[in-house]
DOMAR-949236 format. One record per residue (C-alpha): x, y, z. Coordinates in nm, 3 decimals, m for minus. Layout:
% DOMAR-949236
px->X	py->Y	pz->Z
...
% end
This chain:
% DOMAR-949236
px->0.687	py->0.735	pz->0.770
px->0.417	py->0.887	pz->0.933
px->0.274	py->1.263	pz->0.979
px->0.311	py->1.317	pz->1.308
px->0.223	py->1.598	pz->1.557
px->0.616	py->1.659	pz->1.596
px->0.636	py->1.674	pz->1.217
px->0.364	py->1.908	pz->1.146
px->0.442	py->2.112	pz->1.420
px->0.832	py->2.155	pz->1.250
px->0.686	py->2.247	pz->0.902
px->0.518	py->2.555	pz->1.038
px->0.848	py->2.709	pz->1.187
px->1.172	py->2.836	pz->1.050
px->1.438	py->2.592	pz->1.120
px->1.767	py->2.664	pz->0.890
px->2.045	py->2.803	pz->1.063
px->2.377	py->2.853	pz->0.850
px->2.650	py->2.589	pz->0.878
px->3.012	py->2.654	pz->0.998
px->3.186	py->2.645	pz->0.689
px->3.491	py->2.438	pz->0.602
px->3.871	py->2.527	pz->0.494
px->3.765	py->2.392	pz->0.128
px->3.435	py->2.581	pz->0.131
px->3.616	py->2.952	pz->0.265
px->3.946	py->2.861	pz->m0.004
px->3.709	py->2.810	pz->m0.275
px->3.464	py->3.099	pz->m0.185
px->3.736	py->3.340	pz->m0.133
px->3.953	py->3.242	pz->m0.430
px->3.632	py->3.319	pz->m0.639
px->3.671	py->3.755	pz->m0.534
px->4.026	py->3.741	pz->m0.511
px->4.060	py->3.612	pz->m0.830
px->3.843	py->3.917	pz->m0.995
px->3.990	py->4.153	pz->m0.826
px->4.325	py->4.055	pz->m0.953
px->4.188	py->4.002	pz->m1.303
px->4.046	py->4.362	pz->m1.270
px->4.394	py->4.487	pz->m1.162
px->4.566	py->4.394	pz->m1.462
px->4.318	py->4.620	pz->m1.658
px->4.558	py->4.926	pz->m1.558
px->4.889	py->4.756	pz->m1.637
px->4.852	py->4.561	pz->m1.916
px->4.767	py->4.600	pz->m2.310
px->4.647	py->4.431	pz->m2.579
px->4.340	py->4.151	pz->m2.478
px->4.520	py->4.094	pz->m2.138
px->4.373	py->4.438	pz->m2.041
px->4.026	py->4.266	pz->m2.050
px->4.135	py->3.968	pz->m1.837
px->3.820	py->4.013	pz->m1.654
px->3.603	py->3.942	pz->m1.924
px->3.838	py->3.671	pz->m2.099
px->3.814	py->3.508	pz->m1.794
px->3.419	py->3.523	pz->m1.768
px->3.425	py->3.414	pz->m2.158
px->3.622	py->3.110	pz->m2.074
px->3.433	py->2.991	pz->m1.754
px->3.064	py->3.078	pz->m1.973
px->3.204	py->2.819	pz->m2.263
px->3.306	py->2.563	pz->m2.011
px->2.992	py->2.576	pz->m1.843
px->2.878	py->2.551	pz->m2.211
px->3.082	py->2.256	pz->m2.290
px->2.981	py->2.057	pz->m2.047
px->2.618	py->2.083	pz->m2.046
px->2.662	py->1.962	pz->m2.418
px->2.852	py->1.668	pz->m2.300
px->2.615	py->1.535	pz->m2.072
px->2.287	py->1.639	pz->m2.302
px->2.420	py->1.420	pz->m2.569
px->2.185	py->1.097	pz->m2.464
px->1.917	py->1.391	pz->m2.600
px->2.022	py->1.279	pz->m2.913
px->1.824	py->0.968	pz->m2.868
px->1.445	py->0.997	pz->m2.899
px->1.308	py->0.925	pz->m2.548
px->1.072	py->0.710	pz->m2.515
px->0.723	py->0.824	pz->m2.514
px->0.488	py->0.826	pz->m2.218
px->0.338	py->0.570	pz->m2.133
px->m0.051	py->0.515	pz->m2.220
px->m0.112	py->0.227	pz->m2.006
px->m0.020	py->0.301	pz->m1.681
px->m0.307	py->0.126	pz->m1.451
px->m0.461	py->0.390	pz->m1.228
px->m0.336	py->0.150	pz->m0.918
px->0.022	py->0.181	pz->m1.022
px->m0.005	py->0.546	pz->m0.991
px->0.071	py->0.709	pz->m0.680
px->m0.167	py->0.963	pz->m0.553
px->m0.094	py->1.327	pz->m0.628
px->m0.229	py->1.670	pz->m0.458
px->m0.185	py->1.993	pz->m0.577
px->m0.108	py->2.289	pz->m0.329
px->m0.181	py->2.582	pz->m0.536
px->m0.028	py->2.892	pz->m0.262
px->m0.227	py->3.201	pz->m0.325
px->m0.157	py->3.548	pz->m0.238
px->m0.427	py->3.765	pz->m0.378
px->m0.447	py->3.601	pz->m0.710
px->m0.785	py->3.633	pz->m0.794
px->m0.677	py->3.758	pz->m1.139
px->m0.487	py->3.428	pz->m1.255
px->m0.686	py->3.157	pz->m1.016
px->m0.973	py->3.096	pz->m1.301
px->m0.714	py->2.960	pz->m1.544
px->m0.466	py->2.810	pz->m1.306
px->m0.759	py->2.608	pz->m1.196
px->m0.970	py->2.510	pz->m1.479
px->m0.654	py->2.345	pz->m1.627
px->m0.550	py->2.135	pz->m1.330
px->m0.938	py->2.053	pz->m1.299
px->m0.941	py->1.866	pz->m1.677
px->m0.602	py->1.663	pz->m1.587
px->m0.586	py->1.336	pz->m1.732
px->m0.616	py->1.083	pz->m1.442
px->m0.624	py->1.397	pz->m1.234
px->m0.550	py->1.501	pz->m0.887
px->m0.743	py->1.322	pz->m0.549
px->m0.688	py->1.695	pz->m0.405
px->m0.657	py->2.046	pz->m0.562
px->m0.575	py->2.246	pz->m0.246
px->m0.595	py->2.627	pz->m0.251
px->m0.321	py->2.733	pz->m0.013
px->m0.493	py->3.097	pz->0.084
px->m0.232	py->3.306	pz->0.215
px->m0.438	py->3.604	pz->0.363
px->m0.581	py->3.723	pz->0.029
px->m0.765	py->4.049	pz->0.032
px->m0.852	py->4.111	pz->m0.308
px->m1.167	py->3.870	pz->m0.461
px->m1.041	py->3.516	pz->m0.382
px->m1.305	py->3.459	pz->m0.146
px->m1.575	py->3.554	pz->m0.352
px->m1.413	py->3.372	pz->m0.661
px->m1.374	py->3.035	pz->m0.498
px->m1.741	py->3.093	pz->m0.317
px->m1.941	py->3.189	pz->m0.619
px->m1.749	py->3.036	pz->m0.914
px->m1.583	py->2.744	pz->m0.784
px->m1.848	py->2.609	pz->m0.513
px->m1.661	py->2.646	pz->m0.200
px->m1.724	py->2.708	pz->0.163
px->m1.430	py->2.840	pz->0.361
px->m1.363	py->2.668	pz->0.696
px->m1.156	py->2.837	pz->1.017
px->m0.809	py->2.977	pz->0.921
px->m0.586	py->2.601	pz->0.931
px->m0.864	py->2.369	pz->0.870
px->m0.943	py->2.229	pz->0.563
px->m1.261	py->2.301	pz->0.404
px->m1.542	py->2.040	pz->0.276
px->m1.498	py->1.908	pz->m0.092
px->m1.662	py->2.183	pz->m0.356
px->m2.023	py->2.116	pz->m0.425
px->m1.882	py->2.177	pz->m0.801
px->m1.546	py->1.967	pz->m0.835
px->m1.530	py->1.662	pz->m0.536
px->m1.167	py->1.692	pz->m0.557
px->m1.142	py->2.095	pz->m0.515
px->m1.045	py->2.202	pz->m0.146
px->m0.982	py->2.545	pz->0.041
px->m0.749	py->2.623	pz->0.290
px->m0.698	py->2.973	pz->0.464
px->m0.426	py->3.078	pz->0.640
px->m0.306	py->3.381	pz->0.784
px->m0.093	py->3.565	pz->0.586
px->0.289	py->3.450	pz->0.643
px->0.407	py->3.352	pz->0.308
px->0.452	py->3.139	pz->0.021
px->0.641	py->2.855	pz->0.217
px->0.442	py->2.848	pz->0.551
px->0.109	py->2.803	pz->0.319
px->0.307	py->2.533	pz->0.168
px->0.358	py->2.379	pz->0.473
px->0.052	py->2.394	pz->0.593
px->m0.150	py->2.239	pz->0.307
px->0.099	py->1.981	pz->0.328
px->0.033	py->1.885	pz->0.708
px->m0.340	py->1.825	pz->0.595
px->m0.293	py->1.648	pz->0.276
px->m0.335	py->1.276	pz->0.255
px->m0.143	py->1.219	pz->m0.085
px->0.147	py->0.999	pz->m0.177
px->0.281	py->1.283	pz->m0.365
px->0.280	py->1.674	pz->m0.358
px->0.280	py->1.866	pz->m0.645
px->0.339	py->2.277	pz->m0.605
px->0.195	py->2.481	pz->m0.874
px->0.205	py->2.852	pz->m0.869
px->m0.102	py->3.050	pz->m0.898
px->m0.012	py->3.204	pz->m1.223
px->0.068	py->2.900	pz->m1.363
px->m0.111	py->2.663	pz->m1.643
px->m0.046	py->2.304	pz->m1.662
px->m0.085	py->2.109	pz->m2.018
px->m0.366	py->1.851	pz->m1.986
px->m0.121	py->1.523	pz->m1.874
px->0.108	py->1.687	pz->m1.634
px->0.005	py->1.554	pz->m1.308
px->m0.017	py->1.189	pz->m1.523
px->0.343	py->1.248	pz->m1.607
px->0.491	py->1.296	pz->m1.293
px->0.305	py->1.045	pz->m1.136
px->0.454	py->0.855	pz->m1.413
px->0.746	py->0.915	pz->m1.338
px->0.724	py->0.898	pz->m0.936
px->0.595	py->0.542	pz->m1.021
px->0.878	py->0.431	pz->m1.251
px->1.127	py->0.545	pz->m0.996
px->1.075	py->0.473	pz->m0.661
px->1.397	py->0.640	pz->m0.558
px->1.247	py->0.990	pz->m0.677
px->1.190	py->1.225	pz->m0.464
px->1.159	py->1.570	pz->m0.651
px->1.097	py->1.685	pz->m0.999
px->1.073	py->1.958	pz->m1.247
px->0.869	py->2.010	pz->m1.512
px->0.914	py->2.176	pz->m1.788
px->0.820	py->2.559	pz->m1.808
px->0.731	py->2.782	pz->m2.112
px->0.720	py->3.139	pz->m2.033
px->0.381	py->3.382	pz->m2.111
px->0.471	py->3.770	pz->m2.074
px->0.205	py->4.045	pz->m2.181
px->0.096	py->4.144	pz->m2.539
px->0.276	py->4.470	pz->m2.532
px->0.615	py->4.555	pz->m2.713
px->0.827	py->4.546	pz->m2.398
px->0.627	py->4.219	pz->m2.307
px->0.704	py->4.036	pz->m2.690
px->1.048	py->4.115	pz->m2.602
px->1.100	py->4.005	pz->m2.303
px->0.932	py->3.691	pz->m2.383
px->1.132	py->3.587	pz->m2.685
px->1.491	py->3.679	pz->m2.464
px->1.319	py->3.445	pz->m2.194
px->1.198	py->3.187	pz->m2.409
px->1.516	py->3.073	pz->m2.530
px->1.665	py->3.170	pz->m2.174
px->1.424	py->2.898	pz->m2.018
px->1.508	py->2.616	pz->m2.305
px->1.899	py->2.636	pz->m2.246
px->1.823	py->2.597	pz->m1.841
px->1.646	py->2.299	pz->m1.864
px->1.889	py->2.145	pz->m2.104
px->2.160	py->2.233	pz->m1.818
px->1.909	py->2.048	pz->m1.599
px->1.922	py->1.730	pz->m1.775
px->2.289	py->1.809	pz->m1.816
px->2.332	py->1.862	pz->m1.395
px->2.037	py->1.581	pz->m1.333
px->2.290	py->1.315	pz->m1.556
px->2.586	py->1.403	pz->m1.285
px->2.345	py->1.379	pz->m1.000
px->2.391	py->1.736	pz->m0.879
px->2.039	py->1.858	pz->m1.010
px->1.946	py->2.133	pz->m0.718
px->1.720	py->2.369	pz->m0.871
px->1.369	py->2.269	pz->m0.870
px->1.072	py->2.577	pz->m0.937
px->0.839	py->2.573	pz->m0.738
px->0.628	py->2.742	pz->m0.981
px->0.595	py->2.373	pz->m1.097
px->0.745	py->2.072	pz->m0.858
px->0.597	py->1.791	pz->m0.739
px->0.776	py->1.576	pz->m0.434
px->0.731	py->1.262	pz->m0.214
px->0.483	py->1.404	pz->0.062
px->0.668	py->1.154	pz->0.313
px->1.019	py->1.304	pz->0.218
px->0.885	py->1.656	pz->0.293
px->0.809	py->1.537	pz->0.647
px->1.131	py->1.383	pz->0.692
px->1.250	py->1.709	pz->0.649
px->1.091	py->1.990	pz->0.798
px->0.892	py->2.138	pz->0.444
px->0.973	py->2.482	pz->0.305
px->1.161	py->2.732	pz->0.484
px->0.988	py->3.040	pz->0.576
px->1.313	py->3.214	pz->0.577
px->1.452	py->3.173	pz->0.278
px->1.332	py->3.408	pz->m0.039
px->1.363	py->3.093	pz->m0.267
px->1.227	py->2.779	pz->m0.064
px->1.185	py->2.568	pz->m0.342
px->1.622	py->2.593	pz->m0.416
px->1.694	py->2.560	pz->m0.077
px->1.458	py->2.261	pz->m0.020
px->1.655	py->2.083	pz->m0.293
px->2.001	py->2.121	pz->m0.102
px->1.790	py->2.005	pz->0.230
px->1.686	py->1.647	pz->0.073
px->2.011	py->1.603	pz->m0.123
px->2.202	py->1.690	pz->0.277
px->1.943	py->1.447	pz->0.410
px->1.943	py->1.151	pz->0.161
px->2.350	py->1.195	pz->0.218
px->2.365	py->1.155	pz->0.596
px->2.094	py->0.841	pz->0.590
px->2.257	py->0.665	pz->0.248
px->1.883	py->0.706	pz->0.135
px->2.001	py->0.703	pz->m0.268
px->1.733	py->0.987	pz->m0.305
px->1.696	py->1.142	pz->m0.711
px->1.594	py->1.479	pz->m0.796
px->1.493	py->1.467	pz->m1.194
px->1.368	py->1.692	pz->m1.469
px->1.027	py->1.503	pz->m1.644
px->1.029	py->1.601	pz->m2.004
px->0.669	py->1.494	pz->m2.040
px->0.527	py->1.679	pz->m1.821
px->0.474	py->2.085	pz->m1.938
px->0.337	py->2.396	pz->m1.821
px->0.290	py->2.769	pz->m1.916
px->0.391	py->3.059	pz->m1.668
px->0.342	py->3.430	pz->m1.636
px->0.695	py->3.617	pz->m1.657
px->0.772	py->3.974	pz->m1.613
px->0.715	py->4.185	pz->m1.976
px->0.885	py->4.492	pz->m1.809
px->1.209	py->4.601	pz->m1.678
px->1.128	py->4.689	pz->m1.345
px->0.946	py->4.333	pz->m1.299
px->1.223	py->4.177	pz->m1.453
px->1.459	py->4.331	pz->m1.197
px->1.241	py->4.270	pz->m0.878
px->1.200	py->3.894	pz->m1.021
px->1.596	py->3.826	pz->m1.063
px->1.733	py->4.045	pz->m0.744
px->1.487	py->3.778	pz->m0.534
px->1.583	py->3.477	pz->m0.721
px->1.971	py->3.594	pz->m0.673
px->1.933	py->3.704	pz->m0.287
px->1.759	py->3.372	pz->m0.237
px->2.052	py->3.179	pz->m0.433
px->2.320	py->3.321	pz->m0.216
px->2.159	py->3.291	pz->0.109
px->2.114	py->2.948	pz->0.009
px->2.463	py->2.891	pz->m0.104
px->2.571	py->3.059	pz->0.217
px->2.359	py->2.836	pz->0.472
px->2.512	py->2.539	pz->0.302
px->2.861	py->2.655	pz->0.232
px->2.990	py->2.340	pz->0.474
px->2.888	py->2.127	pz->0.141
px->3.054	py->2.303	pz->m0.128
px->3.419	py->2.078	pz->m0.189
px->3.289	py->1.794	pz->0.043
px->3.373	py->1.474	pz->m0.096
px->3.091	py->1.325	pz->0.107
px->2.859	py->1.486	pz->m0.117
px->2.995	py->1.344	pz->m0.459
px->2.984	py->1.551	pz->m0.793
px->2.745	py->1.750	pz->m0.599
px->2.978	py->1.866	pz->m0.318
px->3.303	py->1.885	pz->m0.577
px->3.179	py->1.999	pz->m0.866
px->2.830	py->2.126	pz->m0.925
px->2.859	py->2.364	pz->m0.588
px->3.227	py->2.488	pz->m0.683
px->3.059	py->2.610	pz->m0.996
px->2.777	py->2.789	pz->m0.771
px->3.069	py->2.942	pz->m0.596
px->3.220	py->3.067	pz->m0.915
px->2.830	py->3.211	pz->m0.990
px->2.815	py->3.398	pz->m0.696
px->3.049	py->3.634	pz->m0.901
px->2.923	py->3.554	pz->m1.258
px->2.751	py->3.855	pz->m1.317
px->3.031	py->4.090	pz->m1.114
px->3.220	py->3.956	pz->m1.373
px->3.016	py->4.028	pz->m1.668
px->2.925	py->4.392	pz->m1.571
px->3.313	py->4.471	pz->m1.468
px->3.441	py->4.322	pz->m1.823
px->3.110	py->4.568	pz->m1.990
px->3.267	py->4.812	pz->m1.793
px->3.610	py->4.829	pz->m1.918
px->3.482	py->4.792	pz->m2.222
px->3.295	py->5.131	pz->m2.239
px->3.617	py->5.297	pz->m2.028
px->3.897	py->5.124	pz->m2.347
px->3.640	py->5.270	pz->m2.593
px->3.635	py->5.650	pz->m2.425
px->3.962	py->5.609	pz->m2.356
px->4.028	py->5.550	pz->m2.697
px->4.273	py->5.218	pz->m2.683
px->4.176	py->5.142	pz->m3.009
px->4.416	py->4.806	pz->m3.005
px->4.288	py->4.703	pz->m2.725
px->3.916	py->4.732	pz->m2.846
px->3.973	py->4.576	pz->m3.185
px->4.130	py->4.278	pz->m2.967
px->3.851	py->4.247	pz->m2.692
px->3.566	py->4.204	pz->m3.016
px->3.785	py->3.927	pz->m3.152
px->3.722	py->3.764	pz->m2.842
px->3.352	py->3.862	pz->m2.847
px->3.278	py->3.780	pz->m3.193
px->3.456	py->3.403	pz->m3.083
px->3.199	py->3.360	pz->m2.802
px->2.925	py->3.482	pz->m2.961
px->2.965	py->3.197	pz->m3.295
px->3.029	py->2.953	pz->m2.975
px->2.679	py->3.108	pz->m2.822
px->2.481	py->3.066	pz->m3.128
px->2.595	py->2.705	pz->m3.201
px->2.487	py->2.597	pz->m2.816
px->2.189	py->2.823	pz->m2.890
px->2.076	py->2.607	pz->m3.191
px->2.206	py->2.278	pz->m3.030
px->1.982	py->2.333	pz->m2.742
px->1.681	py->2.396	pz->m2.943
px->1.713	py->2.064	pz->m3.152
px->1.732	py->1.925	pz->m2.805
px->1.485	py->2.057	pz->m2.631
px->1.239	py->1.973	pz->m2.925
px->1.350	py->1.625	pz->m2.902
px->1.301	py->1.611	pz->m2.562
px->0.970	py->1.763	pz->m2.487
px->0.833	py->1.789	pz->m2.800
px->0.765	py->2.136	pz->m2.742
px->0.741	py->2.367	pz->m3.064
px->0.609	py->2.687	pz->m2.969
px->0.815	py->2.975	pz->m2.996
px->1.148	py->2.811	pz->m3.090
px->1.209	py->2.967	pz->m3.415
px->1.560	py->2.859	pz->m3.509
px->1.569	py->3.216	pz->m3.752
px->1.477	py->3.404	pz->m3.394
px->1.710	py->3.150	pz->m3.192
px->1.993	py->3.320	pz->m3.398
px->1.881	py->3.701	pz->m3.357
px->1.836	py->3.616	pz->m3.011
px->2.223	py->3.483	pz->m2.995
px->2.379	py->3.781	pz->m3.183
px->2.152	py->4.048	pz->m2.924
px->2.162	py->3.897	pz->m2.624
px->2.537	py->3.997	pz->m2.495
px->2.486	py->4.361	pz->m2.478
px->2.064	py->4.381	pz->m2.409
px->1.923	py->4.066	pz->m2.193
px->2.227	py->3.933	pz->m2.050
px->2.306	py->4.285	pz->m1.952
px->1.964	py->4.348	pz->m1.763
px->1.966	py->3.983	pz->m1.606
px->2.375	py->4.024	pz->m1.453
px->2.215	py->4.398	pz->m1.324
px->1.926	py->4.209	pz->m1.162
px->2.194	py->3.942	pz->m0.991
px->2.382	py->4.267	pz->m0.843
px->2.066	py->4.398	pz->m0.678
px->2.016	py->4.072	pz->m0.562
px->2.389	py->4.110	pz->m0.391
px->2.240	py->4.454	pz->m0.275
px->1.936	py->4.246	pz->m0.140
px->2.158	py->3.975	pz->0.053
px->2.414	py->4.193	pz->0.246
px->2.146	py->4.401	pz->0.388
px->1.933	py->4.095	pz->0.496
px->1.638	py->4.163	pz->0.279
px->1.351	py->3.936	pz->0.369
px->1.090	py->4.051	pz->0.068
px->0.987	py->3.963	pz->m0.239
px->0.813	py->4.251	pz->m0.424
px->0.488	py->4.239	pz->m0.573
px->0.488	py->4.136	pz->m0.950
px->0.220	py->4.232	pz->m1.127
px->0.080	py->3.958	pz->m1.324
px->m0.001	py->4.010	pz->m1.770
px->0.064	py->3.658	pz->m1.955
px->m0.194	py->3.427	pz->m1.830
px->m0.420	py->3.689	pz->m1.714
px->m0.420	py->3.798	pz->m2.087
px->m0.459	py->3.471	pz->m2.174
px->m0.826	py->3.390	pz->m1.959
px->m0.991	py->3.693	pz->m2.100
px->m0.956	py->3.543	pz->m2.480
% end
């Protein structure tokens, strides 16, 4: 497979248009609203626990979800095996690293020194420069050793680091500087790491690990810590999302294990370069291009019998900056929702499509039942609050029984996830079991709250067509590089 003109020429234009969904698809969709707004009916005709059907319903669906991530994490249990020390340099694929940058002349210093000490490191660290204004030329000129070329062309190697390169766009995005690095790269393998991000010394050598083990592979995750600010707001907001970001990636594995894994960051993702040719790159379009990219290969490996595997690689770790205040926190998850349902809504024709395996019958049903998730969880808070004004005093006492249920169910996934995830990845830091627990018995009525009220702005975001992202002010890692 070859970079061609054609190809090149593809990656630097939107291409996605939605699909005409199918009867499956609309049944399943619809069922999904018609089924809460039933369930909130019954809150004004019935009494006792019935009254909350909404949230009994919500409870239920969150502990099957729950149960079934434990099923499939239990080869966790087992000790993987570590990484490999003897790897020959030949049997590794080449790897570049696009780093897209958008006026991040505050976090570039660290993102860069670590992916410049990688073990068995990168042939190319490209700096995808998406129009920056701020002091990214003068950084990468002064500090760095490079000299910028015309807007599209790659520059000459740094006099500093032979494998350092600049390339400057004009400004159109994360996923068109994506696309255009990847046009000029020359690298078996792609790796996208965001500018605010900080890889652990062997992460490129474990994915290429892993791309070389598997020859089938085609995308994979890392693992990501989260690094908020040092103030009050940003310690709590960093412990909530600490233990937030250990139970996701054990429902990776879990989804990876049923070969439905769709949700790659691109904060840290690395990819054949040859499958991201076959089809088309990132979409401008989309407000999360690394999700919808993941539903693109899956379509594509699908209608060629291709076999293609989208994995999580335990080994292979990094630290990224997270929002330490609400209003970040907000702008972060109504982007990361809007993006999730315009990609569940461009690919609707695949959700209950045999053709597409567990993928198409199970693990996008469940996205369909996510869409409303959070609906869910602030109507059930909702009634809540009106049963205790409204003093139905049987009906409250009834709807905490249920509550105090999940929550002993929450805290034992809580703690199972954190003997996994230490198994796993080896990762310590900030996994407290003592704080695992607080975290449990809080997060209901604070973080779970703030995160189902950022998914409803995202639903905001969606039916009006918004196309933005925000600005999000960077704190963790910036912190972090002046120590």
């Amino acid at each position: 497979m070859k970079n061609t003109l054609e190809q090149a020429l593809a990656l630097a234009s939107p291409r996605i248009l939605p699909r005409r969904a199918t009867l499956s698809s609309t049944l399943i969709h619809f069922s999904v609203v018609a089924v809460w707004l039933l369930l909130f009916a019954r809150a004004f005709f019935l009494k006792g626990a019935l009254a909350w059907s909404t949230g009994i319903a919500y409870v239920v669906y969150d502990t099957l979800l729950l149960a079934f991530v434990t099923w499939k994490s239990l080869p966790l249990m087992r000790r993987p095996a570590p990484l490999e020390a003897d790897y020959e340099q030949r049997r590794l694929p080449s790897m570049g690293v696009i780093v897209a940058s958008h006026n991040e002349a505050a976090v570039l210093p660290v993102t860069l020194a670590a992916l410049l000490r990688q073990t068995h490191g990168p042939a190319q660290i490209v700096i995808a420069d998406d129009g920056s204004t701020d002091a990214t030329r003068a950084l990468l000129t002064e500090r760095f050793g490079l000299t910028a070329a015309a807007d599209g062309v790659l520059s000459a190697a740094s006099a500093l680091h032979p494998n350092l390169f600049w390339l400057r766009v004009p400004h159109g995005g994360k996923a068109r500087a994506l696309n255009a690095a990847i046009t000029v790269m020359t690298t078996d393998t792609v790796m996208t790491v965001d500018a605010d991000t900080l890889l652990d010394d062997d992460a490129t050598y474990a994915m290429r690990a892993a791309f070389a083990s598997e020859p089938k592979l085609v995308a994979a995750a890392g693992i990501l810590v989260p690094v908020c600010g040092k103030s009050l707001s940003g310690r709590v907001f960093q412990w909530f999302q600490t233990y937030e970001y250990m139970r996701n990636f054990i429902a990776r594995f879990a989804w990876m294990r049923a070969d439905s894994l769709l949700l790659i960051s691109g904060a840290f993702a690395s990819f054949r370069r040859d499958a991201l040719l076959d089809v088309g790159g990132f979409d401008p379009q989309c407000l999360v291009e690394d999700y919808e990219l993941i539903h693109r290969l899956r379509r594509y490996s699908v209608d060629r019998g291709l076999g293609w595997d989208v994995r999580v690689v335990g080994d292979a770790h990094a630290h990224t900056d997270a929002p330490d205040n609400l209003g970040s926190f907000l702008r972060q998850r109504r982007r990361w929702f809007a993006g999730f349902l315009q990609t569940q809504y461009w690919n609707r024709d695949m959700t209950g499509n045999r053709r597409y395996g567990t993928l198409g019958m199970l693990m996008l049903p469940v996205k369909a039942l996510d869409t409303m998730q959070p609906i869910y969880g602030l109507t059930a808070f909702a009634l809540l609050l009106g049963f205790l004004v409204g003093g139905h005093g049987t009906i409250v006492v009834s709807i905490f029984s249920v509550i105090g249920l999940k929550t002993a169910i929450d805290l034992a996934f809580y703690l199972w996830s954190i003997h996994l995830y230490r198994r796993w990845t080896g990762e310590r830091t900030g996994n407290s079991l003592w704080m695992a627990m607080l975290a449990a018995i809080a997060e209901p009525f604070t973080f779970q709250l703030v995160r189902h009220a950022g998914a409803a702005l995202g639903w905001l975001h969606f039916l009006r067509g918004g196309r933005s992202w925000g600005v999000q002010r960077r704190s963790g890692l910036v912190a972090r590089d002046e120590s």
